[in-house]
Each structure stands twice: as structure tokens, then as C-alpha cells.
Biopython code that builds the backbone (N, CA, C, O; Angstrom):
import numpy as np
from Bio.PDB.StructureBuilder import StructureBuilder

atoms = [
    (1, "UNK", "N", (-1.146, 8.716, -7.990)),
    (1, "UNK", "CA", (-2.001, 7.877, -7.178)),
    (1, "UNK", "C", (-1.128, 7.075, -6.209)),
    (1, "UNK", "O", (-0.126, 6.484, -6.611)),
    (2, "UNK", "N", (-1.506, 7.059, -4.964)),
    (2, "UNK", "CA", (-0.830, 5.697, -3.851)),
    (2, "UNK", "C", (-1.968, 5.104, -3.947)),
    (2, "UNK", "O", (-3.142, 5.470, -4.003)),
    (3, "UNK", "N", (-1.017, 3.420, -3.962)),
    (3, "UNK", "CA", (-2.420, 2.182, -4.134)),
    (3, "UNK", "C", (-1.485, 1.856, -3.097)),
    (3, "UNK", "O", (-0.267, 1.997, -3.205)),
    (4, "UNK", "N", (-2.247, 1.299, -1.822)),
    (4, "UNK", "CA", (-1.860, 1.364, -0.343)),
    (4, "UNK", "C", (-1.921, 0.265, 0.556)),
    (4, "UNK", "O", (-2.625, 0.569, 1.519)),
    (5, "UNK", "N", (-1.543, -0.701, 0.621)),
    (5, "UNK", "CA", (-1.412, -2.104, 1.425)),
    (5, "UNK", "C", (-1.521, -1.397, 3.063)),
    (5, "UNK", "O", (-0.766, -0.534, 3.510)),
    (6, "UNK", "N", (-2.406, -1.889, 3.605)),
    (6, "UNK", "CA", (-2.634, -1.781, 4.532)),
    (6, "UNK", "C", (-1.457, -3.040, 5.401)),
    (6, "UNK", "O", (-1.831, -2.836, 6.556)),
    (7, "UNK", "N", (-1.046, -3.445, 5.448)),
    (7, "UNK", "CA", (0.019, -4.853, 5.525)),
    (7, "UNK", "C", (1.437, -4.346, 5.475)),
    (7, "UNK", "O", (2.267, -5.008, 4.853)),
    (8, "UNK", "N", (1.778, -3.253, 6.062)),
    (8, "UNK", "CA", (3.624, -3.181, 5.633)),
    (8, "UNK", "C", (4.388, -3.018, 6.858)),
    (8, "UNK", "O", (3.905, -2.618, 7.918)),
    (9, "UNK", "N", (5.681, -3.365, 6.655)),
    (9, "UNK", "CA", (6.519, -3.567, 7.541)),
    (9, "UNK", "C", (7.302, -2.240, 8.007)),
    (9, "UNK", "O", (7.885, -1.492, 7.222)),
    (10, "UNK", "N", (7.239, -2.083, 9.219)),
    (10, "UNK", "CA", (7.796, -0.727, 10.455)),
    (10, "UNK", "C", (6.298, 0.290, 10.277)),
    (10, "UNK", "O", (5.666, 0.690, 11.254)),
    (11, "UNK", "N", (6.024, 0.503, 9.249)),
    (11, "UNK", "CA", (4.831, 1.582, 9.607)),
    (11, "UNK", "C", (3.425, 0.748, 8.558)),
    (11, "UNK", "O", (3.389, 0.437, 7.368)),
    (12, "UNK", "N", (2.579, 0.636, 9.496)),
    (12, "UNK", "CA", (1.323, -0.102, 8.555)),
    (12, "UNK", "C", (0.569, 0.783, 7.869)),
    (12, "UNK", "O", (1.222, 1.821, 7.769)),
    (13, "UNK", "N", (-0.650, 0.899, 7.264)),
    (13, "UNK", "CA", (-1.255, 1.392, 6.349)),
    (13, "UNK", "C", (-1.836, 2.484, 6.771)),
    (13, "UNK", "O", (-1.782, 3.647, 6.372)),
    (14, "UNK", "N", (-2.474, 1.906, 7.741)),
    (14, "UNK", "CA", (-3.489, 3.033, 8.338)),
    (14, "UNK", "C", (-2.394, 4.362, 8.862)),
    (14, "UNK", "O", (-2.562, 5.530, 8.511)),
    (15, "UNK", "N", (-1.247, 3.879, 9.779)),
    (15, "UNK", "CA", (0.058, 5.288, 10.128)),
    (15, "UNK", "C", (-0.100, 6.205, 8.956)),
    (15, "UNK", "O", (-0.562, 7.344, 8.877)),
    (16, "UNK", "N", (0.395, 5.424, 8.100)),
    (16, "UNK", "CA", (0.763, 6.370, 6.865)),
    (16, "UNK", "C", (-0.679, 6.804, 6.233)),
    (16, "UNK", "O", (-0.365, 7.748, 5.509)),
    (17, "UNK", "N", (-1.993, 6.636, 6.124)),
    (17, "UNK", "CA", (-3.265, 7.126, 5.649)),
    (17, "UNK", "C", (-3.402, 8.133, 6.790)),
    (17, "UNK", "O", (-4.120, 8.993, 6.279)),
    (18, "UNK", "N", (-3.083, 8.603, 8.269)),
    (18, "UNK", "CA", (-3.338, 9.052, 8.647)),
    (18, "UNK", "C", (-2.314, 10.198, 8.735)),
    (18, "UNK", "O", (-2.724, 11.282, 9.150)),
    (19, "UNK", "N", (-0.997, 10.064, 8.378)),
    (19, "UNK", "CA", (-0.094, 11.026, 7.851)),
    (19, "UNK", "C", (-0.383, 11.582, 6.884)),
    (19, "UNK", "O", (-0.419, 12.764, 7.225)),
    (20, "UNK", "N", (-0.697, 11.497, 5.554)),
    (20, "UNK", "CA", (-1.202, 11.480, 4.528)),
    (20, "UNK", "C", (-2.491, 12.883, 4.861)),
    (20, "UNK", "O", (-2.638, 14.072, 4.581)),
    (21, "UNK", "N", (-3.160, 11.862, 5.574)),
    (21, "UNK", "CA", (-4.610, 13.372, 6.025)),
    (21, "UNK", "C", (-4.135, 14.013, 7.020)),
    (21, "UNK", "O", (-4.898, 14.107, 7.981)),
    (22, "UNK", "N", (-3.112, 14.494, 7.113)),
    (22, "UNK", "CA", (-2.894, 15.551, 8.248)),
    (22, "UNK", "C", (-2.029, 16.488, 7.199)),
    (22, "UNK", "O", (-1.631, 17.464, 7.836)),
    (23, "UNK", "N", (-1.670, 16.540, 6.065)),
    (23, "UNK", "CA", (-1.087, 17.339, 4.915)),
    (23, "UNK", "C", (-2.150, 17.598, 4.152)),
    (23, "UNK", "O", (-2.751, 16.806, 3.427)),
    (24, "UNK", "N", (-2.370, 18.746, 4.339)),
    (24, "UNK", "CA", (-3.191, 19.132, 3.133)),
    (24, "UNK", "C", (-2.893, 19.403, 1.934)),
    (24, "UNK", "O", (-3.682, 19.312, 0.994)),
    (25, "UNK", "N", (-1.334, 19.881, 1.832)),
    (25, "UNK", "CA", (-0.847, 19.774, 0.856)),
    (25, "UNK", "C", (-0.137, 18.582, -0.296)),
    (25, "UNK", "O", (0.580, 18.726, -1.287)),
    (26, "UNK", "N", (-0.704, 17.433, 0.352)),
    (26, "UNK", "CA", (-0.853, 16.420, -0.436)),
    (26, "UNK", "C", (-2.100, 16.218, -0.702)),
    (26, "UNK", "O", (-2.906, 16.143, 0.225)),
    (27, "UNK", "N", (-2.566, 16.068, -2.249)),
    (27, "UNK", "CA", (-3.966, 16.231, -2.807)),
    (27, "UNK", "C", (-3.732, 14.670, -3.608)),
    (27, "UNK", "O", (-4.441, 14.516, -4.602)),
    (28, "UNK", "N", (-2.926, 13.675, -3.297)),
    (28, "UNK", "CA", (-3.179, 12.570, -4.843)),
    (28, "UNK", "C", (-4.416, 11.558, -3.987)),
    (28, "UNK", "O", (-4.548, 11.432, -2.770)),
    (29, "UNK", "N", (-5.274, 10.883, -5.155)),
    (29, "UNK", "CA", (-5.989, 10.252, -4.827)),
    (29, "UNK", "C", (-5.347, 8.891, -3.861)),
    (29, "UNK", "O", (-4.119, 8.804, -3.875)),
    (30, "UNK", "N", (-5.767, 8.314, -3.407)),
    (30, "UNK", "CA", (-5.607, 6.821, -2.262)),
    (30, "UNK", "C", (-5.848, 5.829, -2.768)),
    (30, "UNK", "O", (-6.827, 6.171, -3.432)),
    (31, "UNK", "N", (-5.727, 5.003, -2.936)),
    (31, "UNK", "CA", (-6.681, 3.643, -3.556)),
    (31, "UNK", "C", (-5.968, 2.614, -2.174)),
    (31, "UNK", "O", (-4.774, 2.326, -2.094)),
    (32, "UNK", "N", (-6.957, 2.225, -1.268)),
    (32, "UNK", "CA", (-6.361, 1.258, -0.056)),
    (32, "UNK", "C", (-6.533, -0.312, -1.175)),
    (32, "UNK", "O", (-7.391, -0.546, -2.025)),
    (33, "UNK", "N", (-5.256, -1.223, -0.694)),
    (33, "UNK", "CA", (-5.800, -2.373, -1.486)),
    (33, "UNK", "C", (-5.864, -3.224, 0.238)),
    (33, "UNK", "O", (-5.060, -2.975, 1.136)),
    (34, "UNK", "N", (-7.022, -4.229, 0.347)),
    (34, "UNK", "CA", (-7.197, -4.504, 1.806)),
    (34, "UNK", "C", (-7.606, -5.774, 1.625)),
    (34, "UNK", "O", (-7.787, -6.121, 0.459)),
    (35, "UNK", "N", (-7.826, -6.677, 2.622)),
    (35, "UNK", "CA", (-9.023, -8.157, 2.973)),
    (35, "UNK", "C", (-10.026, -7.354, 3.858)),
    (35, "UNK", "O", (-11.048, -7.974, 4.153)),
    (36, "UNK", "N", (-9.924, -6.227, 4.279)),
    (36, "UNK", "CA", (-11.039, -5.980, 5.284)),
    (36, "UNK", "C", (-12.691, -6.140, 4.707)),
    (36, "UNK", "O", (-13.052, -5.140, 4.086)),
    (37, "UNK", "N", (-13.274, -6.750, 4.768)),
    (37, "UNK", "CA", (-14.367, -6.924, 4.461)),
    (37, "UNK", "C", (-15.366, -5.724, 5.132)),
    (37, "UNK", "O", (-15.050, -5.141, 6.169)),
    (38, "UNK", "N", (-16.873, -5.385, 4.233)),
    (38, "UNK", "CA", (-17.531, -4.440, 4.300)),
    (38, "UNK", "C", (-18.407, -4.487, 5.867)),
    (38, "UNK", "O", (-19.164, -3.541, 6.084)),
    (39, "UNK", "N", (-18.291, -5.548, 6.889)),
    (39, "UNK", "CA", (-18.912, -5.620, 7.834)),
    (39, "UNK", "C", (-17.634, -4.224, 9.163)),
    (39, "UNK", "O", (-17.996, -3.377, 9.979)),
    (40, "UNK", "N", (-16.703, -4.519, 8.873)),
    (40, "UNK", "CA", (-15.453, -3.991, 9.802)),
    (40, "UNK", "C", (-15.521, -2.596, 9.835)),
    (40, "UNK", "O", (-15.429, -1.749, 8.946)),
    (41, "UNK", "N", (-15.720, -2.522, 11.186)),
    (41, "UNK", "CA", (-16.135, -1.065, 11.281)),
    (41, "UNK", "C", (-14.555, -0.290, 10.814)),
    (41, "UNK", "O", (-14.467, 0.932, 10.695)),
    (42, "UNK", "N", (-13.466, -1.161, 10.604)),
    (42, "UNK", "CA", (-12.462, 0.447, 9.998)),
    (42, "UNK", "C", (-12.717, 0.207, 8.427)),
    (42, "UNK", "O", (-12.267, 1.133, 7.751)),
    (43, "UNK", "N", (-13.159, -0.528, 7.897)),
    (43, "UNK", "CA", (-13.457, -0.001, 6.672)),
    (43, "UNK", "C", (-14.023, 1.278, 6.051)),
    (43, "UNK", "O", (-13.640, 1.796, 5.002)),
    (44, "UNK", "N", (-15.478, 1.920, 7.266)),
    (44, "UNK", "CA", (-15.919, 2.561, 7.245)),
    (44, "UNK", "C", (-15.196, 3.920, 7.277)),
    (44, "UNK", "O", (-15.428, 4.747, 6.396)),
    (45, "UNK", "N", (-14.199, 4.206, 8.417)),
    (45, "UNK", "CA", (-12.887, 4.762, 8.976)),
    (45, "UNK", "C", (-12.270, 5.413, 7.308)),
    (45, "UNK", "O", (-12.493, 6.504, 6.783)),
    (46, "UNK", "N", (-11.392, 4.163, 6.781)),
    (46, "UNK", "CA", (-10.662, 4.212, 5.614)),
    (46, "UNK", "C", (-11.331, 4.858, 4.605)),
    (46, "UNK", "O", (-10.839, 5.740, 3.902)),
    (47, "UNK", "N", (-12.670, 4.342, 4.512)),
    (47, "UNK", "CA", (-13.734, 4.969, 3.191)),
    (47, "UNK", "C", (-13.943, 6.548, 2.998)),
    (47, "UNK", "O", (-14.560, 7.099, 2.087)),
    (48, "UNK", "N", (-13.167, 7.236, 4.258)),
    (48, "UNK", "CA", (-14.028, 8.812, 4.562)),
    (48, "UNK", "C", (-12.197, 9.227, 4.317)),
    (48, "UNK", "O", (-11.988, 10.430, 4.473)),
    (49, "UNK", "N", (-10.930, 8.387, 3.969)),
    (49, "UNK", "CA", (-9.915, 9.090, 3.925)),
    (49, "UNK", "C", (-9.330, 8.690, 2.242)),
    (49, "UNK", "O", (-8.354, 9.257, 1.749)),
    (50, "UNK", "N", (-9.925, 7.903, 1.715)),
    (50, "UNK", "CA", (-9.394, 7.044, 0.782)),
    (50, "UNK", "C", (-10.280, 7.224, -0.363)),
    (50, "UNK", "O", (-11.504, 7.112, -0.307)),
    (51, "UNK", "N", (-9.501, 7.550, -1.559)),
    (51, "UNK", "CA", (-10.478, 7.480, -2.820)),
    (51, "UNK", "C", (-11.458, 5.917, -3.060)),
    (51, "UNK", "O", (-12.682, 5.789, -3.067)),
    (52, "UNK", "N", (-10.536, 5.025, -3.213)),
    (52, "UNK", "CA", (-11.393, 3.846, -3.239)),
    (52, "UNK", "C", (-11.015, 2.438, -2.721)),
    (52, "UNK", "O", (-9.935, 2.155, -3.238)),
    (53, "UNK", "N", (-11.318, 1.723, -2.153)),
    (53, "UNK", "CA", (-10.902, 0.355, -1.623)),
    (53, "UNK", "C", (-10.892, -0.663, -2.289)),
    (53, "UNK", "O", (-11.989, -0.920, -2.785)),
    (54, "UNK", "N", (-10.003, -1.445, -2.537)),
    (54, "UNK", "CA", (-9.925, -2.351, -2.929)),
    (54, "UNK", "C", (-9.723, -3.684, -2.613)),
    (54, "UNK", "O", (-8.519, -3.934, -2.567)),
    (55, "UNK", "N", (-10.613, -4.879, -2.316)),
    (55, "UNK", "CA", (-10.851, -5.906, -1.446)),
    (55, "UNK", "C", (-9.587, -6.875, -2.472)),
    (55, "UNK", "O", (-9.828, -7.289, -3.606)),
    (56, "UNK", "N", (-8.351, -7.059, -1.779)),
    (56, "UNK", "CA", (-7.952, -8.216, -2.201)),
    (56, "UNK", "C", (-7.787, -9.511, -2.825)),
    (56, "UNK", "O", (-7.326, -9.990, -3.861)),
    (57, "UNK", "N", (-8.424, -9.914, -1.637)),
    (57, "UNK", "CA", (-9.283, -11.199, -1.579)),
    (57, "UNK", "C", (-10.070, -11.610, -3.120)),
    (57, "UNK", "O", (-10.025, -12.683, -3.721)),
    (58, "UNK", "N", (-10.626, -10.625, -3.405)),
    (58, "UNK", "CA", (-11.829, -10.627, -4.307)),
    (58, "UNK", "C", (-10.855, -10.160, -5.845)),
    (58, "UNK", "O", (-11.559, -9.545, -6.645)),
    (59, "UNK", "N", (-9.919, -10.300, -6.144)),
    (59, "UNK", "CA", (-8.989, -10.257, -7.157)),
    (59, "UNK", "C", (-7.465, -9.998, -7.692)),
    (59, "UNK", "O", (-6.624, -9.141, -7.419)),
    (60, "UNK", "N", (-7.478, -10.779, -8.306)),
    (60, "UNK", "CA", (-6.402, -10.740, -8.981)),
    (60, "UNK", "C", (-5.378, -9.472, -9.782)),
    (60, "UNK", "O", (-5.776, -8.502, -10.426)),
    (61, "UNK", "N", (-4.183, -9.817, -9.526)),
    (61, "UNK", "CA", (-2.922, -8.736, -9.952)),
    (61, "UNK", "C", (-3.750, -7.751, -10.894)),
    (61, "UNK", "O", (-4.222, -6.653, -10.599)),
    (62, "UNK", "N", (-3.794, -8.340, -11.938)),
    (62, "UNK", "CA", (-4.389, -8.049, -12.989)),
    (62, "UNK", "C", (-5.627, -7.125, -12.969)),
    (62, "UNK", "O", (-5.664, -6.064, -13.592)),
    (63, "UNK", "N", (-6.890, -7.717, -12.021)),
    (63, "UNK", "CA", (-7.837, -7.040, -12.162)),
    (63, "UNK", "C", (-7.832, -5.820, -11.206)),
    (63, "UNK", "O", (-8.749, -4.999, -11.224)),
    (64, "UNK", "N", (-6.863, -5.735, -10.444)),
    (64, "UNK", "CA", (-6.566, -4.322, -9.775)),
    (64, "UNK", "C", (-5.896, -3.512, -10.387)),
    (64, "UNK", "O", (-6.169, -2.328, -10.185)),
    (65, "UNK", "N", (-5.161, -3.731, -11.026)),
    (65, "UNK", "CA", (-4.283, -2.834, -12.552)),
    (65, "UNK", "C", (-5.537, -2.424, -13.066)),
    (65, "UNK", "O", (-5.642, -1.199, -13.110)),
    (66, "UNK", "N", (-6.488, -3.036, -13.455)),
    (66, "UNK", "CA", (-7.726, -2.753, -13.908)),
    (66, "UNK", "C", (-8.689, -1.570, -13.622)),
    (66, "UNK", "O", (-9.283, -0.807, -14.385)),
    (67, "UNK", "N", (-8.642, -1.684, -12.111)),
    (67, "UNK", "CA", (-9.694, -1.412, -11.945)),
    (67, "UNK", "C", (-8.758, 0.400, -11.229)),
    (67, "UNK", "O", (-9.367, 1.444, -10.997)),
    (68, "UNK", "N", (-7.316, 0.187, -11.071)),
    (68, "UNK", "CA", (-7.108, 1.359, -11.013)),
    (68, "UNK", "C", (-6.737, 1.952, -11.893)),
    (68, "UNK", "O", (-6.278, 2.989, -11.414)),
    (69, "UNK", "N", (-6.612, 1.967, -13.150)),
    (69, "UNK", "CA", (-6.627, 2.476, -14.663)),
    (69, "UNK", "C", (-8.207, 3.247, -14.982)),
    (69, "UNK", "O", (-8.267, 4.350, -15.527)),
    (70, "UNK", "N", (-9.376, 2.513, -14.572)),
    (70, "UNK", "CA", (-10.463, 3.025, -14.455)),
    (70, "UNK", "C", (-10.844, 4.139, -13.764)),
    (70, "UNK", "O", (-11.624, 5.022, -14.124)),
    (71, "UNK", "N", (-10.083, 4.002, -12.493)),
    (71, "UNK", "CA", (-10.193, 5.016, -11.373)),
    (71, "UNK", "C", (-9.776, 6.320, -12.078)),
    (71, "UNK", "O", (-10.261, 7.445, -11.959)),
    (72, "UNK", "N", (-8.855, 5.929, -12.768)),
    (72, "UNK", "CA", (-7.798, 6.918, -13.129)),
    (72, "UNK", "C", (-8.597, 7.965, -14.179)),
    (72, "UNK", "O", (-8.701, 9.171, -13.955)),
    (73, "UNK", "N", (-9.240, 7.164, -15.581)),
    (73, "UNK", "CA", (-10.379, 7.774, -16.408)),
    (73, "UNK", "C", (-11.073, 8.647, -15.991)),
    (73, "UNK", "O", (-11.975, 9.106, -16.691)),
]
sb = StructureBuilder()
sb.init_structure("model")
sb.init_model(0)
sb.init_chain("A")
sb.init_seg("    ")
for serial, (resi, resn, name, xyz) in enumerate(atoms, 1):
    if name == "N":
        sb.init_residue(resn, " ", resi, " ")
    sb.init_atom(name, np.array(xyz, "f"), 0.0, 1.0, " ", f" {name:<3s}", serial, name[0])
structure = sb.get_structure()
């Protein structure tokens, strides 16, 4: 699995999500971790390349360990 900060330094999130979908021969799931909130039209964008999003903002270290352990099930 890549769990994916949209936030990084020399190449940002989206570069590399869009490298990522131009290999087909990379098959691992995505998990974006983001603040973009559900109004932002690139959320929509990310949602059609990315197994699942994960709003920041809205939790803790912990409950993203969480919730990508679940993903994982």
C-alpha cells in the first residue's frame, strides 16, 4: 500500500498519483492522506485514481493506522 501526503517536498502528491496511473504495471492500492475537504473539485479528481482518502484534519496518527489496517482486511 502507498498512504500518500499530498504535501511533499520537490515533487507533490498529485505528480507522483499521476505517475503512479500512467504504469499499469503498478497495481498497489493508494490511500491519499489530505485536508482537502469533500466540496474541492480535486478531491473528486483523486477519488477516480486513489483507493481511499483520508481527511487529515478529521484524525489522529493513530486513527489512520486504523483505518488503513481496515482497508487492508
Amino acid at each position: 500500500v502507498v498512504l500518500l501526503d499530498l504535501m511533499m517536498p520537490r515533487m507533490d502528491g498529485f505528480e507522483l498519483l499521476e505517475i503512479l496511473s500512467l504504469r499499469d504495471e503498478i497495481q498497489i492500492p493508494i490511500i491519499i492522506c489530505s485536508n482537502i475537504k469533500a466540496g474541492d473539485s480535486r478531491k473528486k479528481k483523486l477519488s477516480n485514481r486513489a483507493d481511499m482518502i483520508i481527511e487529515k484534519a478529521d484524525h489522529d496518527g493513530w486513527e489512520i493506522v486504523k483505518k488503513v489496517i481496515e482497508f487492508l482486511r
